[in-house]
N, CA and C of each residue as an Amber inpcrd file, in Angstrom:
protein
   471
 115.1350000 151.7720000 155.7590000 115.1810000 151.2820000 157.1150000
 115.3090000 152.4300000 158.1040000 116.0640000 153.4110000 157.9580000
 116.3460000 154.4760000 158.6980000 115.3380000 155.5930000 158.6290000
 114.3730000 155.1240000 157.7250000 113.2990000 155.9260000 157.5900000
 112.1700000 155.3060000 158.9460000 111.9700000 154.0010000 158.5520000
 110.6770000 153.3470000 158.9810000 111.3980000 153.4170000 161.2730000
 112.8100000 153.6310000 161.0630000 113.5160000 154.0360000 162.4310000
 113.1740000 155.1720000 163.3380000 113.2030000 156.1290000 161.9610000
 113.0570000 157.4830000 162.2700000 111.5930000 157.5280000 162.8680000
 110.7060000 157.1140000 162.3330000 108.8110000 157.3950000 162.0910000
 108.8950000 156.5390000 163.5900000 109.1600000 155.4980000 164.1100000
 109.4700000 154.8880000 165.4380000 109.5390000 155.6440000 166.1860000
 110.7600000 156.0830000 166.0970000 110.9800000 157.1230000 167.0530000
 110.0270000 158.4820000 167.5790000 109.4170000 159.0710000 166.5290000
 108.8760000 160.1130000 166.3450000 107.4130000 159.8290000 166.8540000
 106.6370000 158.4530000 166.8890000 105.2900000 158.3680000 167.6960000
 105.8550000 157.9450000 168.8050000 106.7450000 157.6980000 169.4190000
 106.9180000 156.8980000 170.4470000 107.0350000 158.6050000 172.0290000
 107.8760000 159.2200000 170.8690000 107.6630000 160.8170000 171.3100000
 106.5510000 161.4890000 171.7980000 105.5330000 161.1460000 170.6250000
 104.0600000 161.7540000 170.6610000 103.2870000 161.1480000 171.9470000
 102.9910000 161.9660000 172.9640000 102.0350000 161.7340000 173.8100000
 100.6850000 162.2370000 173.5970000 101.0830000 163.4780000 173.2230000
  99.8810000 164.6010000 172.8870000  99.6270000 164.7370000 171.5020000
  99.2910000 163.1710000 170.5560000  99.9180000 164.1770000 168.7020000
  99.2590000 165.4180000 168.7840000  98.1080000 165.3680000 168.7930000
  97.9820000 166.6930000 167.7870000  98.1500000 168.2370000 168.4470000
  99.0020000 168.2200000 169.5090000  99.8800000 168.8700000 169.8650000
 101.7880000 169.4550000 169.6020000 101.5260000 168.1550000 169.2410000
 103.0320000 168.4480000 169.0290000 103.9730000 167.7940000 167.7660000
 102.7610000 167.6050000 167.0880000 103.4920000 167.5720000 165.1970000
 103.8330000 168.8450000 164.5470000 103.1570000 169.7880000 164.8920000
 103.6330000 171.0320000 164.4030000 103.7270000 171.2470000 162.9280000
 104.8540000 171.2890000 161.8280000 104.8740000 170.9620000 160.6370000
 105.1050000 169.4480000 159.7620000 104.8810000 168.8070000 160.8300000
 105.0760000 167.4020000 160.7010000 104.0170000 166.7410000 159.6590000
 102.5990000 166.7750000 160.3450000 101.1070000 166.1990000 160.2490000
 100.7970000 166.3870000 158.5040000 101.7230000 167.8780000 157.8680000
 100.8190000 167.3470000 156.7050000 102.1290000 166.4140000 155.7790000
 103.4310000 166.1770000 156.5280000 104.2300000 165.5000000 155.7700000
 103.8220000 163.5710000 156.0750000 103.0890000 163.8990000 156.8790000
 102.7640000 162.0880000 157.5940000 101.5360000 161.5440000 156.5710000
 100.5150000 163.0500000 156.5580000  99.7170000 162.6130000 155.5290000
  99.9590000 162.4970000 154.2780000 100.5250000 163.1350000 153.6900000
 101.3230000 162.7580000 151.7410000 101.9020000 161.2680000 151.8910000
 102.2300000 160.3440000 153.0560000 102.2990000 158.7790000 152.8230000
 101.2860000 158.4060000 153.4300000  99.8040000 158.6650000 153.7760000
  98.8180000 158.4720000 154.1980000  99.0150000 157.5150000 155.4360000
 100.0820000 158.3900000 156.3690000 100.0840000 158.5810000 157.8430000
  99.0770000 159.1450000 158.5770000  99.0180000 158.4470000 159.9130000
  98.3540000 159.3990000 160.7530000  98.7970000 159.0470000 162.4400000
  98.4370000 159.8320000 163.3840000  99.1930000 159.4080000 164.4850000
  97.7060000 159.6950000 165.2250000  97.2690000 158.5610000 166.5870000
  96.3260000 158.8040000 167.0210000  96.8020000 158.5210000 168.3830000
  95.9900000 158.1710000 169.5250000  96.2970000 158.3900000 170.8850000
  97.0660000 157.2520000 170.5580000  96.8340000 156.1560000 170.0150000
  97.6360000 154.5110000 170.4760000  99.0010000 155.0710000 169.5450000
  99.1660000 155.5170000 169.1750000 100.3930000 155.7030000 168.2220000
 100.5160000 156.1280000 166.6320000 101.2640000 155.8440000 166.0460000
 101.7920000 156.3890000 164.6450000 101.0860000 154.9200000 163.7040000
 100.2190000 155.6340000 162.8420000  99.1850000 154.2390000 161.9690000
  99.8840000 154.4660000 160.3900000 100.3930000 153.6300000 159.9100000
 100.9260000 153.7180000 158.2930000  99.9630000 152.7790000 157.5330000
  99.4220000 152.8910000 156.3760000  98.6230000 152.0570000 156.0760000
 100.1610000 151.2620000 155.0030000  99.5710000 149.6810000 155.1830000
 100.5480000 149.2400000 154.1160000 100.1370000 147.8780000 153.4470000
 100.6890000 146.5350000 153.7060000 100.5350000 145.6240000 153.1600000
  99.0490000 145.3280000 154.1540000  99.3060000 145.5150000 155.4960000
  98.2840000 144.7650000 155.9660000  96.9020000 145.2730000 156.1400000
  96.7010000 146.4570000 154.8430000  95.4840000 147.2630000 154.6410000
  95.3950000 147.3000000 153.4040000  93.8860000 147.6220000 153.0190000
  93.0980000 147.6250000 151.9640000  92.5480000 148.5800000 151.6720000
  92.6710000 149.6780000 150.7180000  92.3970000 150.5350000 150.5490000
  90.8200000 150.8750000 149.7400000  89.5010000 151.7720000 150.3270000
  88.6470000 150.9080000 150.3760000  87.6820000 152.1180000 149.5970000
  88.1470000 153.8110000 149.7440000  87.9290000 154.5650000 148.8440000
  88.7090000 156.1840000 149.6870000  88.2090000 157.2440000 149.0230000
  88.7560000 158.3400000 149.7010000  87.7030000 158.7320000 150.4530000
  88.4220000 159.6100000 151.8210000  87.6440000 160.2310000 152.9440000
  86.2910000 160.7180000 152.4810000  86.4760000 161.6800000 151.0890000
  85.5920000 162.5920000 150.9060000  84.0460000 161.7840000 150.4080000
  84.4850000 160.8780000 150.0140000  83.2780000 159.8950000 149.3940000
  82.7450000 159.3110000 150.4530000  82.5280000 159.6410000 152.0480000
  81.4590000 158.9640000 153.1710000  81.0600000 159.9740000 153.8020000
  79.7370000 160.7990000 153.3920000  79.4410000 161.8950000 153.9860000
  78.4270000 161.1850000 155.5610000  78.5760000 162.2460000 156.2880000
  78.0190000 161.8000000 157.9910000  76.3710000 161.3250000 157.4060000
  76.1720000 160.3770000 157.9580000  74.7780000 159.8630000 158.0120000
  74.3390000 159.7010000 156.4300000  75.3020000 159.4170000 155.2160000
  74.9090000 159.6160000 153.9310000  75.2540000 158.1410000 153.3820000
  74.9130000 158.0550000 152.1640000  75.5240000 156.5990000 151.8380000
  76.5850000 156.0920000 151.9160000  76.7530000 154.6970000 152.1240000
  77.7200000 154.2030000 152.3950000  78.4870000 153.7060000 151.1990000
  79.6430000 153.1230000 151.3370000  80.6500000 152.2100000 150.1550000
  80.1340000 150.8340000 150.1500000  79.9210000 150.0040000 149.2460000
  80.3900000 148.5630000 149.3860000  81.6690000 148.0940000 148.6470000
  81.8000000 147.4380000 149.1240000  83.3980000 146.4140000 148.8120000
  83.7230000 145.1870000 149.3720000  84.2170000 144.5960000 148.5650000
  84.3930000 143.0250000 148.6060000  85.8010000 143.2680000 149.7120000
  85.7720000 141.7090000 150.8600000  86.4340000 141.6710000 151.8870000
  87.2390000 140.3140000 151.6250000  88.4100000 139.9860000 152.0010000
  88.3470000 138.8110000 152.1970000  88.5160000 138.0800000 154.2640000
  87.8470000 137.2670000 153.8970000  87.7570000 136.5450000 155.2330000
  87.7230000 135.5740000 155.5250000  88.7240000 134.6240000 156.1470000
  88.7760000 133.1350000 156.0690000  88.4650000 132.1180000 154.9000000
  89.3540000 133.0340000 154.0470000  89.4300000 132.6830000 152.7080000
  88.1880000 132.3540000 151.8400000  87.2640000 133.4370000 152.2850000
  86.4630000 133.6750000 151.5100000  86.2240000 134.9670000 151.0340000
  85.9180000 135.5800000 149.8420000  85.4090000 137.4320000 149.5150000
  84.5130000 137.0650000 150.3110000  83.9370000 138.2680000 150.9640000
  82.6600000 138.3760000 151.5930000  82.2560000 140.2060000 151.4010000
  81.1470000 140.4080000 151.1340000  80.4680000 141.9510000 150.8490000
  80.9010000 142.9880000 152.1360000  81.1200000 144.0800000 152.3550000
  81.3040000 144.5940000 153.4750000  80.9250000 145.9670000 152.8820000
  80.8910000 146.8570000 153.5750000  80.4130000 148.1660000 153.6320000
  81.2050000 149.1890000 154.8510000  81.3740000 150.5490000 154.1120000
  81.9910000 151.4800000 155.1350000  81.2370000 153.1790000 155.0280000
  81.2960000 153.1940000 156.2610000  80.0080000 154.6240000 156.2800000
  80.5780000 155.6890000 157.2120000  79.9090000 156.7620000 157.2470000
  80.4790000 157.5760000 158.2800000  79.1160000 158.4830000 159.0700000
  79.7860000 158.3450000 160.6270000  78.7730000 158.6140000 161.3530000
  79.4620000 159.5510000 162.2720000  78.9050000 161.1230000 162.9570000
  79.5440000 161.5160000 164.0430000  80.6260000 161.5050000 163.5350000
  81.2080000 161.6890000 162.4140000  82.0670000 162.3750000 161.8380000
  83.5400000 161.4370000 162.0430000  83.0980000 160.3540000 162.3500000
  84.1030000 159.0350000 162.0940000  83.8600000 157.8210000 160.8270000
  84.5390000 156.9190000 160.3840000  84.5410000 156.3880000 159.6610000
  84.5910000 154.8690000 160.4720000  83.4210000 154.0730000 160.0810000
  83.0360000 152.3750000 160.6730000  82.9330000 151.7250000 159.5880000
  82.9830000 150.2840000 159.7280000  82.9460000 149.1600000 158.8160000
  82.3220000 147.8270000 159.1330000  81.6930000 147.2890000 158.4240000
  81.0000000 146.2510000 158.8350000  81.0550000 145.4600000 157.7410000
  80.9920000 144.0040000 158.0920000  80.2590000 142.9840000 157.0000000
  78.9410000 143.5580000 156.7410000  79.0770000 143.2200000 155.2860000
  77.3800000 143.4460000 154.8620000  76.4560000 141.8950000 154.7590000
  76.4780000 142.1620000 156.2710000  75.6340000 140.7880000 156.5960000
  74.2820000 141.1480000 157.7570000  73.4590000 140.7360000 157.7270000
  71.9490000 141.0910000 159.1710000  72.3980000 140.3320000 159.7460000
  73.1860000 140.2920000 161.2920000  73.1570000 139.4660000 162.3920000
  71.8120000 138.9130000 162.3330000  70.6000000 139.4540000 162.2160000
  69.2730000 138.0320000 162.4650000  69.2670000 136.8530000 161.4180000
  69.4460000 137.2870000 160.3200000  69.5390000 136.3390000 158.9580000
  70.5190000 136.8230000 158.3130000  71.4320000 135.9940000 157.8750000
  72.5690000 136.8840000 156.7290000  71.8120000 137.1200000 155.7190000
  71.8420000 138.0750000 155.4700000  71.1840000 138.8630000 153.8130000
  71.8650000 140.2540000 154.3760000  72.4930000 140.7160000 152.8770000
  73.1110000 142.4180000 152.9700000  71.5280000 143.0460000 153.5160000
  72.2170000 144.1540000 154.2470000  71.2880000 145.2480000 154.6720000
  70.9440000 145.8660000 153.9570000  71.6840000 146.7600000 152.8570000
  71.5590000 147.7510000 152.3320000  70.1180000 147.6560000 150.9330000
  69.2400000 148.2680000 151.1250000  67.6090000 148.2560000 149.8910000
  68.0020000 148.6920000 148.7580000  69.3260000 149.5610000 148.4170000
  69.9050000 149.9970000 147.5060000  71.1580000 150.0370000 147.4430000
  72.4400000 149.5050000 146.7210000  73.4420000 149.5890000 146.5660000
  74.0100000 151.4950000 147.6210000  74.3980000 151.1470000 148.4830000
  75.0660000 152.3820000 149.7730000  73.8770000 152.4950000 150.6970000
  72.7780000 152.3140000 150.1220000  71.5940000 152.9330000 151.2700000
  71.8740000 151.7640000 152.4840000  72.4470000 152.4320000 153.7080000
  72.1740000 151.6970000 154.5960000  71.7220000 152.4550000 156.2580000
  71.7250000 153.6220000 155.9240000  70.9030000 154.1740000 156.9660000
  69.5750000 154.4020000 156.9670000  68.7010000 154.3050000 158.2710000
  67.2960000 154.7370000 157.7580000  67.1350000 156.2270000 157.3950000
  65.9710000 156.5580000 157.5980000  65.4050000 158.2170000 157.4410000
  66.3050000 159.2370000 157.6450000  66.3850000 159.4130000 159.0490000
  66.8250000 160.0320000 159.6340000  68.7500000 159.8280000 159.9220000
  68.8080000 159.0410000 159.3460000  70.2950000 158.7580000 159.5980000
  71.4230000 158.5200000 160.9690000  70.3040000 158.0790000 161.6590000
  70.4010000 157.6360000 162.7380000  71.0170000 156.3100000 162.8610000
  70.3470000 155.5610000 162.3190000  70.9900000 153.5130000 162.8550000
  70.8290000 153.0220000 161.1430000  71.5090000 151.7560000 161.5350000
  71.8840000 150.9450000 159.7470000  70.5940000 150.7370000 160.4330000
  69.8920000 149.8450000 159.3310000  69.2040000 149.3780000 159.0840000
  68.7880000 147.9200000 158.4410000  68.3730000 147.1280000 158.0760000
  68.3650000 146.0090000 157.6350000  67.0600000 145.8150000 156.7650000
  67.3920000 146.5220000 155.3030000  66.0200000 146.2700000 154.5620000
  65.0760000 144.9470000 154.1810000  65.2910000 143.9980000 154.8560000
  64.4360000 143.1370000 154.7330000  64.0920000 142.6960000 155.6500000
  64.6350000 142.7850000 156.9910000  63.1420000 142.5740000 158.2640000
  63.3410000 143.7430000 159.2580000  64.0130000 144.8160000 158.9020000
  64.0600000 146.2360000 159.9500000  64.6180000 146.1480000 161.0690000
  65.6780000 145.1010000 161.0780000  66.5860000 145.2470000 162.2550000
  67.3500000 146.3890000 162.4260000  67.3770000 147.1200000 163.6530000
  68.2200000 148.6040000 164.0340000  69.8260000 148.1640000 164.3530000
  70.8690000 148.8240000 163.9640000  71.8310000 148.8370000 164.6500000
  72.4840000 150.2430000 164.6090000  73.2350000 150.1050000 165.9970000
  73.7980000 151.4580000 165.9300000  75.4540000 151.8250000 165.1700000
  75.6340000 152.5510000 164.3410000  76.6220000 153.1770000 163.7230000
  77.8560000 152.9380000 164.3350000  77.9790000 153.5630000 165.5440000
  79.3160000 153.0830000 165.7480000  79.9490000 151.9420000 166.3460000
  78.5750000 151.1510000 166.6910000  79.3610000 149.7730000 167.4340000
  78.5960000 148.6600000 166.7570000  77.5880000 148.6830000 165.7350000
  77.2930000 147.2760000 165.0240000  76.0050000 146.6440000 165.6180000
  75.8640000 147.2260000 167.2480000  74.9530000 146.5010000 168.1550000
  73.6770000 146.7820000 167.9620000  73.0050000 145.6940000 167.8850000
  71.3480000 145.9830000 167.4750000  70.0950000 146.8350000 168.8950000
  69.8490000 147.7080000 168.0760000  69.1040000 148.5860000 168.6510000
  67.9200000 148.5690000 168.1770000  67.4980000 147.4170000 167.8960000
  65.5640000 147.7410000 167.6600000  65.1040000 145.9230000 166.5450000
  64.6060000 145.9570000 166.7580000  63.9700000 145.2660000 165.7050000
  64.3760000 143.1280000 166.0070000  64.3820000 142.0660000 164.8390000
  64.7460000 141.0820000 165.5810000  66.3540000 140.2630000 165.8030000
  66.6840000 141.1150000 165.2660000  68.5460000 141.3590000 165.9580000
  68.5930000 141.1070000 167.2260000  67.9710000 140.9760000 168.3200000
  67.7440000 141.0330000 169.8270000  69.0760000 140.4150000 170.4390000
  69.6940000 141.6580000 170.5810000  71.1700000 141.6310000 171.0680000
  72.4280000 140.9650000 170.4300000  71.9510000 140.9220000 169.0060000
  73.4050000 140.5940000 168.4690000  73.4740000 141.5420000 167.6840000
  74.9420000 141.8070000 167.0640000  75.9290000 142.7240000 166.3830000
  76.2690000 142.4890000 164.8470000  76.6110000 143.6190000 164.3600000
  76.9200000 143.4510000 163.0740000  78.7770000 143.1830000 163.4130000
  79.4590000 141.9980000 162.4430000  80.6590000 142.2420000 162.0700000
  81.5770000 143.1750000 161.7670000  82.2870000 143.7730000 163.2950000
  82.9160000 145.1490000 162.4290000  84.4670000 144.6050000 162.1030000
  84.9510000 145.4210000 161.1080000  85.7080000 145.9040000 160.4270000
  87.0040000 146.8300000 161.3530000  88.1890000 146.9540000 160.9230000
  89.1010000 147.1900000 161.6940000  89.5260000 148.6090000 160.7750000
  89.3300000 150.1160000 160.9760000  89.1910000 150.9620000 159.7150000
  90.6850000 151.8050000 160.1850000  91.3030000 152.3860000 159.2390000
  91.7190000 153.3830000 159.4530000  91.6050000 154.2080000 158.1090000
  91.7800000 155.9840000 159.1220000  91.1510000 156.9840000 157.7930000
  92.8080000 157.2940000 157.6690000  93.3660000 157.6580000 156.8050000
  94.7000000 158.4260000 156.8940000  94.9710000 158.9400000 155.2740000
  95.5720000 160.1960000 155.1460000  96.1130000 160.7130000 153.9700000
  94.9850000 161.1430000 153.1740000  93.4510000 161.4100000 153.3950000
  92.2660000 161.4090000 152.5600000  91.8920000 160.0600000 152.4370000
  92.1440000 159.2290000 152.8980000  91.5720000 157.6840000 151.9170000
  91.5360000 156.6710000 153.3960000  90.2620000 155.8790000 153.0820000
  89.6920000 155.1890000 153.9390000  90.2420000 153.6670000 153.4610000
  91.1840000 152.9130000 155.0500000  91.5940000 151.6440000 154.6550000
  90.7300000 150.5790000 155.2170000  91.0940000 149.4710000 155.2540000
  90.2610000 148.4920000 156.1080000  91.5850000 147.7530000 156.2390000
  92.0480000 147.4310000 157.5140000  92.7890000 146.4030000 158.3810000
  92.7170000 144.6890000 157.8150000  93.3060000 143.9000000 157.2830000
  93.3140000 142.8690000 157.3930000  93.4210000 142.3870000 158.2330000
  92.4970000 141.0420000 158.4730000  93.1130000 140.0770000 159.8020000
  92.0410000 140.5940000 161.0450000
């Protein structure tokens, strides 16, 4: 208790983290802590641990993994773009069918936008929103991510 008190205290401090953890940052990460502008993020019960950092290279294949959602599993996928980590249902806002033509492949060529291998709907990486094709202004389902300690979670709820 005087622990989970202490860690309270200590983001509530942080205005500037990555200013002013000092020797702190790599003791936050060994419990796969992290502190970002909104505050101090612990991954715990109400996260899902979904693989490690090093396994989502920028614009490279993605993860799949089973989600649950309104009490159903549902397929989801997590990728990294611009050197952040996003999540989505693996669903095509135009037709549900997974995107991905190959188990991770879900960027096109160039590694620019997901893609949707069965009618070429575009969306963009970091917000889900369709950028080309017959998606015509709807979004992919995102995912609530946090990266912390090396290992990529997904948010329940």
């Amino acid at each position: 208790m005087a622990g989970k008190k202490r860690l309270s205290e200590l983001s509530e401090r942080l205005s500037e983290p990555s200013e002013r953890l000092g020797g702190h940052s790599e003791r936050l990460s060994e419990v796969g802590a992290s502190v970002t502008e909104s505050g101090l993020n612990l991954p715990g019960a109400d996260t899902v641990l979904v693989c490690a950092s090093g396994d989502l290279a920028d614009g490279g294949d993605g993860i799949r993994f089973d989600f649950e959602r309104d009490d159903k599993i549902v397929p989801a996928f997590a990728i990294r773009h611009g050197g952040r980590v996003y999540a989505y249902l693996n669903r095509c806002a135009h037709i549900a069918m997974e995107l991905d033509w190959k188990p991770g492949k879900f960027f096109d060529a160039e590694g620019e936008y997901l893609i949707c291998s069965t009618h070429g709907a575009l969306y963009a990486p970091e917000s889900g929103a369709c950028r080309g094709g017959p998606c015509r202004g709807a979004a992919l389902s995102r995912l609530n991510v946090l990266e912390a300690g090396g290992k990529v979670y997904i948010r329940k709820g």
